[in-house]
C-alpha positions in Angstrom: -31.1 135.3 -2.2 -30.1 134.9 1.2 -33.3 132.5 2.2 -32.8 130.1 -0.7 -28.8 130.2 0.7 -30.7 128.2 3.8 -31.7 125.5 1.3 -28.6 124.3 0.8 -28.3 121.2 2.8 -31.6 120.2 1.3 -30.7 120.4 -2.1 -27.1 118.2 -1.5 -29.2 115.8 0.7 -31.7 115.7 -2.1 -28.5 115.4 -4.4 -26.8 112.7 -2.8 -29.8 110.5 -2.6 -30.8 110.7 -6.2 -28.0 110.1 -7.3 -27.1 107.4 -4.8 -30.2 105.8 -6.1 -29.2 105.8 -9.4 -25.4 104.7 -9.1 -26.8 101.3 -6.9 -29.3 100.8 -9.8 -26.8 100.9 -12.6 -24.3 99.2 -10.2 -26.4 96.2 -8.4 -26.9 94.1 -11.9 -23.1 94.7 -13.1 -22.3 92.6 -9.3 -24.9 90.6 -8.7 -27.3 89.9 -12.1 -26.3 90.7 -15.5 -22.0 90.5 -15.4 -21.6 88.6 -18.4 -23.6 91.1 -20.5 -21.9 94.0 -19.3 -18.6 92.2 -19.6 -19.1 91.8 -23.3 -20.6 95.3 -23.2 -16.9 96.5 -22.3 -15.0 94.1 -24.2 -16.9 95.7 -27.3 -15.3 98.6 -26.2 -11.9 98.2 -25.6 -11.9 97.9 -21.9 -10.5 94.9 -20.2 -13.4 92.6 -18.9 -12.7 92.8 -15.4 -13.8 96.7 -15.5 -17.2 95.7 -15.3 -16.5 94.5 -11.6 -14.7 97.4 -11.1 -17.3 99.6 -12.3 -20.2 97.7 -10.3 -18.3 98.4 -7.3 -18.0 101.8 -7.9 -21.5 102.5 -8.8 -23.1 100.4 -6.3 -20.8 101.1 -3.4 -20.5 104.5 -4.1 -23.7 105.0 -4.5 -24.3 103.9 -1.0 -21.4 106.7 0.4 -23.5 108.9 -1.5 -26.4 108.1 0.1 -24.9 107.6 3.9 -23.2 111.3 2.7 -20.1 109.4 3.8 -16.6 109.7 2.2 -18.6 111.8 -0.2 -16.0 113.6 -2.0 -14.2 110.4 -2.7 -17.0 108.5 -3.9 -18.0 111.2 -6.1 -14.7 111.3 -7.3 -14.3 108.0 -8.6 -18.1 108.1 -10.2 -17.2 111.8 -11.8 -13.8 109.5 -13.4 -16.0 106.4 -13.7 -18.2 108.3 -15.9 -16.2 110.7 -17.7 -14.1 107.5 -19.0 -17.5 105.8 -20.2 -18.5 109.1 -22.2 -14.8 108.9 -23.8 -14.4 105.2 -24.5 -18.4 104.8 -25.7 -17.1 107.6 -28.5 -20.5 109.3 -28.3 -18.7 112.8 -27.5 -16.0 112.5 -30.1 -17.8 111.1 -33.0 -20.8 114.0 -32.9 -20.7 116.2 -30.1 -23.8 117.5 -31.3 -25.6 114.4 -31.5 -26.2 115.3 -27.0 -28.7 112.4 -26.8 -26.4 109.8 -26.7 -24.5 111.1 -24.0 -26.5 113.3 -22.3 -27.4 111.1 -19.4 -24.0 110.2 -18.3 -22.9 113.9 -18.5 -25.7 114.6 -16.4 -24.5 112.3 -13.6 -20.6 113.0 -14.0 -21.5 116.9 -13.5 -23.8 116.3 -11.0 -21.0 113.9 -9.0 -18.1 116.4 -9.7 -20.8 119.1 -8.1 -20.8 116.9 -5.0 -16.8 116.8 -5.3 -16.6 120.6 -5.1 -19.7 121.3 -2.4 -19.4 118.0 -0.3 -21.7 116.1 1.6 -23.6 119.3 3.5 -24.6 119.5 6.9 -26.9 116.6 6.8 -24.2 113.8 6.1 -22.2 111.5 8.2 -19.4 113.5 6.7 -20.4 116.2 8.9 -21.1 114.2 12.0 -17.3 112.0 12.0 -15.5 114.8 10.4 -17.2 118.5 11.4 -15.7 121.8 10.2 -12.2 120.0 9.1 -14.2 118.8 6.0 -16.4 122.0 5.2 -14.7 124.7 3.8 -17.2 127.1 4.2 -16.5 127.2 7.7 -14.8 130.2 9.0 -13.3 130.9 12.1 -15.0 134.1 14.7 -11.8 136.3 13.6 -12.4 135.0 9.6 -9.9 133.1 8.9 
């Protein structure tokens, strides 16, 4: 178990670029294509039109922190909130939580994005190279502290 311990920064670099990739492809259109769809898309919800810029700028921009592993936490953060509201207000989880196949994919992502909120960025991050040990817990001191 100890070798697959050293895969670690892998697996959150692997992390934060897929699901970098994914955010900037949901987010891109919502910015720069398709904003009057997704407005209406939100105004069918109950949301207040202007959320789809919000939520563009979250994706896409925070998929690019993901990404650059920089401000990780935070960007993960507001995607893990981002998402978690979407699962509520679509009403996919209250009206048949059995019925996983309608929300199944944003779940996926708001886990995955809350993971990145707990671990961090990893070794391999610009997190790591501005901010060192005071933003990796798992750092310990020679005395173990």
């Amino acid at each position: 178990m100890q070798s697959l311990e050293k895969l670690k920064p892998l697996a959150l670099l692997l992390l934060r670029f897929t699901l970098g990739a994914i955010f900037i492809y949901h987010g891109y259109p919502k910015l720069f294509g398709h904003a009057r769809e997704t407005i209406e898309a939100f105004l069918r919800l109950g949301l207040p039109g202007y959320l789809a810029y919000v939520s563009g700028l979250i994706e896409f921009f925070g998929g690019c922190m993901l990404i650059a592993g920089l401000f990780t936490r935070v960007a993960a953060l507001l995607l893990t909130i981002e998402l978690a509201i979407g699962i509520w207000k679509a009403g996919h989880l209250v009206q048949d939580p059995m019925a996983v196949h309608s929300y199944e994919s944003p779940l996926v992502l708001a886990v995955s994005a809350f993971t990145l909120v707990t671990l961090g960025a990893g070794v391999v991050s610009l997190d790591q190279a501005f901010f060192g040990a005071a933003r990796s817990p798992s750092r310990k001191t020679r005395n173990g502290d």
